[in-house]
C-alpha positions as a Markdown table, in Angstrom:
| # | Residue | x | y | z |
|---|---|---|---|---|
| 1 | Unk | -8.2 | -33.0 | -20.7 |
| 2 | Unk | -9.9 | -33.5 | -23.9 |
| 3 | Unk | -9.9 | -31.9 | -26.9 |
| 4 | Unk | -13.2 | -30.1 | -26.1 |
| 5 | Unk | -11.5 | -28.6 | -23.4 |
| 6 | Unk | -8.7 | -27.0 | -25.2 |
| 7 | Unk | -8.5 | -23.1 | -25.4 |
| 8 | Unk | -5.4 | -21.1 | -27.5 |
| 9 | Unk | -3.6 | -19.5 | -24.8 |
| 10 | Unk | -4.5 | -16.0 | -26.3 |
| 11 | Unk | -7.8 | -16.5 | -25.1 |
| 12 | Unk | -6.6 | -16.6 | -21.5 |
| 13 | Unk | -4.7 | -13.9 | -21.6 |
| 14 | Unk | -6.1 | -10.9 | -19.9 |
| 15 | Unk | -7.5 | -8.2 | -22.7 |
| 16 | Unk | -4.4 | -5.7 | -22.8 |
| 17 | Unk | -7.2 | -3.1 | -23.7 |
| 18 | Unk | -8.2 | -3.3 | -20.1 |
| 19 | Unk | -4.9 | -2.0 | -19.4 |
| 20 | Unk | -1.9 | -3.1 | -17.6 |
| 21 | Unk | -3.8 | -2.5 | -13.7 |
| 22 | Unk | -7.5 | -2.1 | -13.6 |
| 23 | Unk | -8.7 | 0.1 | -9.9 |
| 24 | Unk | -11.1 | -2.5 | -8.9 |
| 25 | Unk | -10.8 | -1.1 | -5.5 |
| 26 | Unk | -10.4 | -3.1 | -2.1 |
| 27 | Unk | -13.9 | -4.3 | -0.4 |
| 28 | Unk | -13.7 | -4.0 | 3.5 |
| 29 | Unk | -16.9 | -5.6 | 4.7 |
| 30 | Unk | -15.4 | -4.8 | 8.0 |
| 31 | Unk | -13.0 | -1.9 | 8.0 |
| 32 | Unk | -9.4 | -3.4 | 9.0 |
| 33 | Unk | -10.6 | -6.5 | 9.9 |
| 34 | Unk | -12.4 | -8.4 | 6.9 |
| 35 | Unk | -12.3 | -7.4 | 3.2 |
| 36 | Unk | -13.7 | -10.0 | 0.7 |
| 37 | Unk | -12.7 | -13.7 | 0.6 |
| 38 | Unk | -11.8 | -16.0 | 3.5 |
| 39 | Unk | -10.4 | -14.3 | 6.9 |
| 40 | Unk | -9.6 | -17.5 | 8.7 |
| 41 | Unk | -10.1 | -17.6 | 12.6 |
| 42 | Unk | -7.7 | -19.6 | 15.0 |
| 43 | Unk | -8.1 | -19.6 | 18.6 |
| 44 | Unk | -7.8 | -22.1 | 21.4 |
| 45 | Unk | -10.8 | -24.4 | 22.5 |
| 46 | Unk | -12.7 | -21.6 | 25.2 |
| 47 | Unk | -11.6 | -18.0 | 23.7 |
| 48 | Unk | -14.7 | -17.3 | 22.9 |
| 49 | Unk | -14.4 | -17.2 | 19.0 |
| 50 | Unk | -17.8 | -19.1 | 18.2 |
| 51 | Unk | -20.0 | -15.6 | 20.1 |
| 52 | Unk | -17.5 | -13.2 | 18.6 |
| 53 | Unk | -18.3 | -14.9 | 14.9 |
| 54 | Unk | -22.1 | -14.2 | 16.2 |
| 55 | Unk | -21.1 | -11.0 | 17.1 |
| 56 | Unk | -19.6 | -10.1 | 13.5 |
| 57 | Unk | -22.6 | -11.6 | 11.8 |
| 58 | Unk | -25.4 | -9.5 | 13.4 |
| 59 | Unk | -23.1 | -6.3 | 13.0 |
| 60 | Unk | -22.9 | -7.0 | 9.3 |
| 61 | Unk | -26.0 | -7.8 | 9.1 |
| 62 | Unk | -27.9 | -4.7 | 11.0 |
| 63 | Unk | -24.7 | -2.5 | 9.5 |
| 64 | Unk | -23.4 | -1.7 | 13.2 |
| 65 | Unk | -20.1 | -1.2 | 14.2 |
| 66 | Unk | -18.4 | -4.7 | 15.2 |
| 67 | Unk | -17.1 | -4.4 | 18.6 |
| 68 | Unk | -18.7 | -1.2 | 18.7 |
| 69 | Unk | -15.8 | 0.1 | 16.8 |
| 70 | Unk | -15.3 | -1.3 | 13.0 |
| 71 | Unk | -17.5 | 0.3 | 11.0 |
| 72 | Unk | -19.3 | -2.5 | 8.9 |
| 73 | Unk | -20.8 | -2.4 | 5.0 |
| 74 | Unk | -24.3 | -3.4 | 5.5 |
| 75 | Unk | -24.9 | -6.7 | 3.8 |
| 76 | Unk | -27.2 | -9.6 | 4.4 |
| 77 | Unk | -25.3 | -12.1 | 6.5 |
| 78 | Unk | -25.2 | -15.7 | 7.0 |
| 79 | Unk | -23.6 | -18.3 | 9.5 |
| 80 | Unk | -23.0 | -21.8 | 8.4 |
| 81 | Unk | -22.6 | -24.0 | 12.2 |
| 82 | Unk | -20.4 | -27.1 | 12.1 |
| 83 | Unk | -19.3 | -27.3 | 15.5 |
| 84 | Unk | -22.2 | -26.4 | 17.5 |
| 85 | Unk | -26.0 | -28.2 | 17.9 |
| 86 | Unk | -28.9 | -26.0 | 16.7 |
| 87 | Unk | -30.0 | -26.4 | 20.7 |
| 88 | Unk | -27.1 | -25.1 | 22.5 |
| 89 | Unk | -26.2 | -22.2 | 19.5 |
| 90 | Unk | -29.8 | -20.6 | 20.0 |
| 91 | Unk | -29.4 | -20.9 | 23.7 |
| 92 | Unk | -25.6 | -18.8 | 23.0 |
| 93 | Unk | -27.7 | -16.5 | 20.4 |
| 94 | Unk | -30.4 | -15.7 | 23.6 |
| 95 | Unk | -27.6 | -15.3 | 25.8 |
| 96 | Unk | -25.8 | -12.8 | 23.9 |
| 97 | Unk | -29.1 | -11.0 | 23.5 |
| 98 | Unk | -28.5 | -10.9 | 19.4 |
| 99 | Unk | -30.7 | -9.0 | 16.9 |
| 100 | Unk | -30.8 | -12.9 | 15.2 |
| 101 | Unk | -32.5 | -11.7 | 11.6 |
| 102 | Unk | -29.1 | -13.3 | 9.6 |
| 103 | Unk | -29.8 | -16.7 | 8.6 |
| 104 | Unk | -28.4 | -19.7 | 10.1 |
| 105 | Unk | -27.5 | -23.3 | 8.5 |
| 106 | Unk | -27.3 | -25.8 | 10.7 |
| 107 | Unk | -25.1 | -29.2 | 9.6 |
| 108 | Unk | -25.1 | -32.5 | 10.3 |
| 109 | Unk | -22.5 | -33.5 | 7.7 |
| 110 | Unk | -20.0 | -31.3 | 5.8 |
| 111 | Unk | -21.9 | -28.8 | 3.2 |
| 112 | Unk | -22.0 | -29.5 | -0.7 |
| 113 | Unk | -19.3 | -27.3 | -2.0 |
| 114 | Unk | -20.8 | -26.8 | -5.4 |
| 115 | Unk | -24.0 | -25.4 | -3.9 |
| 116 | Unk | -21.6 | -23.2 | -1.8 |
| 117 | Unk | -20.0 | -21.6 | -4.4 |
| 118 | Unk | -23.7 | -20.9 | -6.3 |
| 119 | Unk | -24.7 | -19.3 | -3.3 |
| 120 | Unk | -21.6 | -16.8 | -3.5 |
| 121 | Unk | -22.2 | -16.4 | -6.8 |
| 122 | Unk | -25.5 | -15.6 | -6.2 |
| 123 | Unk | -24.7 | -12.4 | -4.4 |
| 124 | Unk | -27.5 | -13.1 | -1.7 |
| 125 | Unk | -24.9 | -12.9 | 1.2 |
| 126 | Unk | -22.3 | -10.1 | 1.8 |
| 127 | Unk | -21.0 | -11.9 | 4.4 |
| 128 | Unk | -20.4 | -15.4 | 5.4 |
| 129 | Unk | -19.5 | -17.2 | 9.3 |
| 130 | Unk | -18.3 | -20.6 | 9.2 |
| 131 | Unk | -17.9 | -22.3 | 12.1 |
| 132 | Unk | -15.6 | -24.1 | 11.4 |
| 133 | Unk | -13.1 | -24.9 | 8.6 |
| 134 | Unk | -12.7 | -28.6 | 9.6 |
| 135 | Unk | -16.7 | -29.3 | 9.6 |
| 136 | Unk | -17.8 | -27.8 | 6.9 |
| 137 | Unk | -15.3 | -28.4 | 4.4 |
| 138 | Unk | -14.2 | -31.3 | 5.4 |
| 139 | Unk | -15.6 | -35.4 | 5.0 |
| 140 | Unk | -14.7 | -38.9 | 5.2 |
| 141 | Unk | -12.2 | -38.5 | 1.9 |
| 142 | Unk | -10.8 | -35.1 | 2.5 |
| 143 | Unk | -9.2 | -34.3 | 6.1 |
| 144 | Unk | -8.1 | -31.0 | 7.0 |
| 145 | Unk | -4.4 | -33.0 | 6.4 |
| 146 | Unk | -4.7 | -34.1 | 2.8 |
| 147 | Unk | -3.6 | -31.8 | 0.1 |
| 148 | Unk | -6.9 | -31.2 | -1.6 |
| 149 | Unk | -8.5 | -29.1 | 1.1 |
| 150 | Unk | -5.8 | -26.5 | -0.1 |
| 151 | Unk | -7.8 | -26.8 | -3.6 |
| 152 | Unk | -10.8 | -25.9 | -2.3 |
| 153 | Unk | -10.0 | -23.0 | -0.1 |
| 154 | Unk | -8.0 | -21.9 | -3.5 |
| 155 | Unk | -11.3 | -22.2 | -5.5 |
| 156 | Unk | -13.4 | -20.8 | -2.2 |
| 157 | Unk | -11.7 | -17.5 | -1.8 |
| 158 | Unk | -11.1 | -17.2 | -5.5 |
| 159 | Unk | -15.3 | -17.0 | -6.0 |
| 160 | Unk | -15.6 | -14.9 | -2.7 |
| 161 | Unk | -13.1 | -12.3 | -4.4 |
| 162 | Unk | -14.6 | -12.0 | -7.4 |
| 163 | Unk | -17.9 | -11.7 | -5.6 |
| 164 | Unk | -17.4 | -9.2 | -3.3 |
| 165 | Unk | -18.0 | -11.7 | -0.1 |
| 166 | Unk | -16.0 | -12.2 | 3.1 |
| 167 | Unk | -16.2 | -15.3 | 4.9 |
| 168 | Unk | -14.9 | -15.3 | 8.6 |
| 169 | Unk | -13.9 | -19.3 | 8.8 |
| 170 | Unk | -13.0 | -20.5 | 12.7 |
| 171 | Unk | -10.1 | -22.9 | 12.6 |
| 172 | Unk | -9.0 | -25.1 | 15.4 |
| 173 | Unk | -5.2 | -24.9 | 16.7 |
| 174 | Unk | -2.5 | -28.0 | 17.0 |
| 175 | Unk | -2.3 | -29.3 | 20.7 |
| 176 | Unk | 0.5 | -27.7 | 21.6 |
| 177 | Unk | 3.4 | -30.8 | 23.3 |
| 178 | Unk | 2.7 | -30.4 | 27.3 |
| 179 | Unk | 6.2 | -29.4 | 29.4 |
| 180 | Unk | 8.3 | -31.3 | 32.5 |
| 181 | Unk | 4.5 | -31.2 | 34.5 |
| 182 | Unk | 2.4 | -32.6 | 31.7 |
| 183 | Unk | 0.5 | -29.1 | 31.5 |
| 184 | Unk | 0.4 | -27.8 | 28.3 |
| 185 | Unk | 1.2 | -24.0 | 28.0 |
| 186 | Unk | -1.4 | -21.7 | 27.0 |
| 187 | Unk | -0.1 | -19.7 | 23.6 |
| 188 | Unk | 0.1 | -15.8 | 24.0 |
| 189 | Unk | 0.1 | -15.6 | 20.3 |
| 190 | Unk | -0.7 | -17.9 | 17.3 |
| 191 | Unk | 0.8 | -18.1 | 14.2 |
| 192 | Unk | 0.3 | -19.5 | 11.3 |
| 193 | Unk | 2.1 | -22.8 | 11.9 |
| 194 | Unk | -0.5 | -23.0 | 14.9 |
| 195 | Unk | -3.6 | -24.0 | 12.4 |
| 196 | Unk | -4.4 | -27.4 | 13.1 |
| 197 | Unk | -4.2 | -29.4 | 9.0 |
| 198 | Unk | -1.8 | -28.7 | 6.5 |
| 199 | Unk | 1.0 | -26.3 | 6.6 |
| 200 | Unk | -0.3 | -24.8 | 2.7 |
| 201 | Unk | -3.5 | -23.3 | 4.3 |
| 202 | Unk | -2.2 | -20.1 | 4.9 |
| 203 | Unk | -1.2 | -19.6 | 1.2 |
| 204 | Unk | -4.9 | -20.2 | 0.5 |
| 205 | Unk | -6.9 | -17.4 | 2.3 |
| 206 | Unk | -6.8 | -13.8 | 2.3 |
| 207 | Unk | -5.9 | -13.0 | 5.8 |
| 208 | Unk | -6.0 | -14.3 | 9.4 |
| 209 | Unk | -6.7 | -13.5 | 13.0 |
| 210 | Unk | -5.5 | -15.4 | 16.0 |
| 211 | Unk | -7.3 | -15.0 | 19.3 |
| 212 | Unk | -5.9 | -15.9 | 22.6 |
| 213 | Unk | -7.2 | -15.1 | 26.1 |
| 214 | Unk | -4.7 | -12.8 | 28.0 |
| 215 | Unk | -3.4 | -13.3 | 32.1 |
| 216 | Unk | -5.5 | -10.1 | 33.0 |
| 217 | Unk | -9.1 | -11.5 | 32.0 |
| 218 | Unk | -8.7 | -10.0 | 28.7 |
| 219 | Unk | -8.2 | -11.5 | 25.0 |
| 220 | Unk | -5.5 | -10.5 | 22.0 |
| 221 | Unk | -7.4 | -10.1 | 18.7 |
| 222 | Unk | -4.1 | -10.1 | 16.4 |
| 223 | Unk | -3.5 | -10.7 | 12.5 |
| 224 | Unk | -1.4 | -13.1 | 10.9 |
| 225 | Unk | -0.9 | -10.9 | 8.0 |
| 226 | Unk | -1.4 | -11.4 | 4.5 |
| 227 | Unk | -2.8 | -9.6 | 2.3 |
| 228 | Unk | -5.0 | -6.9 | 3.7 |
| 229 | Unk | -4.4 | -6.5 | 6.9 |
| 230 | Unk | -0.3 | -5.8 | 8.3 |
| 231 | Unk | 0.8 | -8.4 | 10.5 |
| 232 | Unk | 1.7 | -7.8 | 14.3 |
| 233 | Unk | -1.5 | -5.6 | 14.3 |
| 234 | Unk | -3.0 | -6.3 | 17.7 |
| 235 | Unk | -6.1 | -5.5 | 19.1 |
| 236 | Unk | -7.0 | -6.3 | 23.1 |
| 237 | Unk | -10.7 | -7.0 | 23.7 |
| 238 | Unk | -12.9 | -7.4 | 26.6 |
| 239 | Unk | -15.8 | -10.0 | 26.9 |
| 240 | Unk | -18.5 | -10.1 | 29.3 |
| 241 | Unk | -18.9 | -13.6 | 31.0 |
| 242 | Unk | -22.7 | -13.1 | 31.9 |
| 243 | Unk | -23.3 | -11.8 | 28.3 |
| 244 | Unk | -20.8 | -13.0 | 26.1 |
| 245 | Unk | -20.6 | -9.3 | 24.9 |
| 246 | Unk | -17.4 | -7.9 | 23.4 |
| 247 | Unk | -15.7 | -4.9 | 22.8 |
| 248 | Unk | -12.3 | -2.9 | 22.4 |
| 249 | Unk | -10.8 | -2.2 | 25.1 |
| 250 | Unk | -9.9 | 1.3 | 26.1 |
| 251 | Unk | -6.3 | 0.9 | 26.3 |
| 252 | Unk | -4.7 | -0.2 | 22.9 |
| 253 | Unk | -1.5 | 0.4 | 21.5 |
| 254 | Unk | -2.3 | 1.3 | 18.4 |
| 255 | Unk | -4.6 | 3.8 | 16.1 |
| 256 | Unk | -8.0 | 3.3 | 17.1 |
| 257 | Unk | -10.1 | 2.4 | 14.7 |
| 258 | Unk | -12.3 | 5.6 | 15.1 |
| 259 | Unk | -9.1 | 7.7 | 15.0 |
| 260 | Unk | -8.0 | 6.5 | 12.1 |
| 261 | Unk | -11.6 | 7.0 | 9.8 |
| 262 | Unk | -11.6 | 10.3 | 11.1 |
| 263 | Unk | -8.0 | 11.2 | 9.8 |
| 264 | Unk | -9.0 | 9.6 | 6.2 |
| 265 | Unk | -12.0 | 11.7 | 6.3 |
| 266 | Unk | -9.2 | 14.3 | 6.9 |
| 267 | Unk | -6.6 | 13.5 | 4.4 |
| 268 | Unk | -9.4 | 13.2 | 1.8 |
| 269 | Unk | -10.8 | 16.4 | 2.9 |
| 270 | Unk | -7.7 | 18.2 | 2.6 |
| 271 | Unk | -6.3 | 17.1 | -1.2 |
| 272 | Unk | -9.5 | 17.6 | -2.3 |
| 273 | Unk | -8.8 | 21.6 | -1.2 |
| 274 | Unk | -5.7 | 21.7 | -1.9 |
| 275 | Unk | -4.5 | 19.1 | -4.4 |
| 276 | Unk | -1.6 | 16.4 | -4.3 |
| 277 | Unk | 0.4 | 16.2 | -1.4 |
| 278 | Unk | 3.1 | 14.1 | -0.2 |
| 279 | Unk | 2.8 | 11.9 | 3.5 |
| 280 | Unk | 5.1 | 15.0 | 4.7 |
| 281 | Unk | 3.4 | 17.9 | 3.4 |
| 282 | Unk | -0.1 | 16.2 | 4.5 |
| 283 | Unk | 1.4 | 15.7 | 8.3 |
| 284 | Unk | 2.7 | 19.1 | 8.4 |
| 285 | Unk | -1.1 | 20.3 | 7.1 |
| 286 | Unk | -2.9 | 18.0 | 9.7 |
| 287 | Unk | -0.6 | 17.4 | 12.5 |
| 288 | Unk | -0.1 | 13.2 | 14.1 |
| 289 | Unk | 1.8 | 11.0 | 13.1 |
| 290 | Unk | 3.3 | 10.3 | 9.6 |
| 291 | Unk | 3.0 | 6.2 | 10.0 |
| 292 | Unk | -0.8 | 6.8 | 11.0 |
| 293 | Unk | -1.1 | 9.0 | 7.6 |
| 294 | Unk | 1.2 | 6.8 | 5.9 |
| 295 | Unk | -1.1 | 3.4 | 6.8 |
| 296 | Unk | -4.0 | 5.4 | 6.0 |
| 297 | Unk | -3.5 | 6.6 | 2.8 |
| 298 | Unk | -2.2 | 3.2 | 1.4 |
| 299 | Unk | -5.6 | 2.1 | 2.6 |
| 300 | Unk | -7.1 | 4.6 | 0.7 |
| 301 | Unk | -5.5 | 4.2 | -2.6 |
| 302 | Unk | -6.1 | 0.8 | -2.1 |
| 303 | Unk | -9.9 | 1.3 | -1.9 |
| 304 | Unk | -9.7 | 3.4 | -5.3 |
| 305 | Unk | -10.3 | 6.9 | -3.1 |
| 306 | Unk | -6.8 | 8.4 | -3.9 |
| 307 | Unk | -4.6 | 8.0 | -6.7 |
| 308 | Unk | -1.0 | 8.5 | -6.0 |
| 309 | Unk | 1.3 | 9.5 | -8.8 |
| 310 | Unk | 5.5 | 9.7 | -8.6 |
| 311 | Unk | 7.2 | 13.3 | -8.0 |
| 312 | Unk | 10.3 | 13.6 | -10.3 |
| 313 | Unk | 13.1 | 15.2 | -8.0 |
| 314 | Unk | 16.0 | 13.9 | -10.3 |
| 315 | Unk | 17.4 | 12.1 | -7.4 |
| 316 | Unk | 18.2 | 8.9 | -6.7 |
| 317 | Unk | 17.2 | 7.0 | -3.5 |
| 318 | Unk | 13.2 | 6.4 | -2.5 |
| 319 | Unk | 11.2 | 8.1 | -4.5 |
| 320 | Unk | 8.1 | 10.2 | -2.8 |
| 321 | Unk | 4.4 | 9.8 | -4.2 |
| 322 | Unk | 1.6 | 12.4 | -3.7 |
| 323 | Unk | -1.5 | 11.7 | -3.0 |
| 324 | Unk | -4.9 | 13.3 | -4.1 |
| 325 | Unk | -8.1 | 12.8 | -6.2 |
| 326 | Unk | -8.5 | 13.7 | -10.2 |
| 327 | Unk | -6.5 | 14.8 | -12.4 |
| 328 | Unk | -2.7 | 15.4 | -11.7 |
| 329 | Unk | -1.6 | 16.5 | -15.0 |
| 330 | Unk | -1.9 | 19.8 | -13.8 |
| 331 | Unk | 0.4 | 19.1 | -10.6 |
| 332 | Unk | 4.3 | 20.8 | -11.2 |
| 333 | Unk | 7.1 | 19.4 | -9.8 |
| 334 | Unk | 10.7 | 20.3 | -8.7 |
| 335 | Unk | 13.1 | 21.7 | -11.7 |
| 336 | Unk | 15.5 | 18.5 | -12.8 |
């Protein structure tokens, strides 16, 4: 570092004017499955996970639900294919019968990174497919094993964040060691020990999803966890072999993703009328189930739609937050 490069260190502190927590707000591009930065995409060679990127990238871009259940923020999309010759994609994009107006990139070696980043920056994309981590970051100096590909996925999802753009990156999985028969088992799940490069990818990215295809013909769309989305979250999805169409399957074991805009539409709803209101009180208002709420209005106060404030009981143990919109100043609470 030269001299020229020097800054005090008061000039990188963050202006305490700004206050201590600013409500920037969380930016699903696709609701519980893809806020902004990268959402990296395990899966085993054949899942399917190069159509369902397809799939993600038209529903962003026409502002469709993606599966036909995630409601999507509109946004012009674009894929970025490393893995897959121009021929035999457009012959996958016919098959799947795609509305193809996002644009596609096409490589035959890995893309400039600098002129990645300006196109973030640039704000001309919403939402970004790469297919895949290995061939489009990666060249003849910098393997998906060396140290420095951490760097750049630090400095990748660092410029999507601050830009407001998700990138859904595919990632191959380790060869899993074959047992007594020298057949390799098939994973039900993957983790994230299961991304094929160095163990310090996962610290690098926002969130992940693992896909594996299921004994009954169907697939398991399930998160690693990270940041935005709560691990063990599990979502079983159907896939046409003709088409290469997908969707949610009927049966889930979990809060639809339908059910649970219709109960935020519902809890906001309901403070509005009646003011700040704790997880309990809301549940005994509305009915369900108090996790459901509970998930719900975390996601909610995460987005900057509710503000949640502390009730003073005067006892010790968990303390209970209400929930609501505006002002709470004017919100009593319990006699000390």
């Amino acid at each position: 570092m030269s001299e020229y490069d020097y800054r005090p260190l008061k000039d990188l502190i963050h202006d305490s004017k700004k206050g201590g927590v600013q409500d920037l707000g969380k930016n699903w591009r696709v609701h519980q499955f893809a806020a902004s930065g990268i959402v990296v995409f395990p899966a085993e060679r054949g899942t399917g996970k190069t159509t369902l990127m397809n799939h993600c990238c038209e529903a962003v871009q026409e502002g469709t639900p993606f599966l036909g259940a995630f409601k999507t923020q509109q946004a012009k999309a674009l894929l970025i294919q490393g893995d897959e010759p121009e021929k035999f994609s457009e012959r996958k994009f016919r098959r799947q019968g795609l509305k193809r107006n996002f644009d596609v990139i096409y490589l035959d070696e890995p893309f400039p990174f600098e002129q990645l980043l300006e196109t973030i920056q640039s704000k001309e994309y919403g939402f970004i497919g790469c297919d895949s981590l290995t061939t489009v970051l990666c060249s003849e100096g910098q393997r998906i094993t060396d140290s420095e590909i951490v760097d750049v996925l630090y400095r990748l999802n660092k410029c999507l964040v601050n830009n407001g753009v998700s990138m859904l990156m595919s990632a191959h999985c380790n060869k899993r060691k074959p047992d007594g028969n020298g057949i390799r088992r098939k994973r039900s799940e993957i983790e994230w020990d299961d991304i094929s490069g160095i163990g310090t990818i996962s610290a690098a990215v926002q969130d992940g999803w693992g896909l594996t295809s299921l004994n009954d013909g169907k697939f398991s769309l399930h998160a690693l966890g990270k940041r935005n989305i709560e691990p063990g979250t599990t979502w079983v999805l159907e896939r046409d072999v003709e088409t290469y169409s997908w969707w949610l399957a009927e049966q889930q074991d979990q809060q639809k993703p339908v059910e649970s805009e219709n109960l935020a539409k519902r809890v906001l709803q309901h403070v509005e009328q009646h003011g700040y209101q704790s997880i309990t009180e809301m549940v005994k208002a509305l009915g369900g189930n108090a996790e459901h709420a509970r998930l719900v209005c975390f996601d909610l106060f995460e987005q900057g739609q509710l503000q949640r404030h502390q009730r003073r009981t005067g006892k010790r143990g968990r303390p209970e937050y209400l929930y609501g919109v505006g002002d709470f100043s004017h919100v009593s609470h319990p006699p000390l």
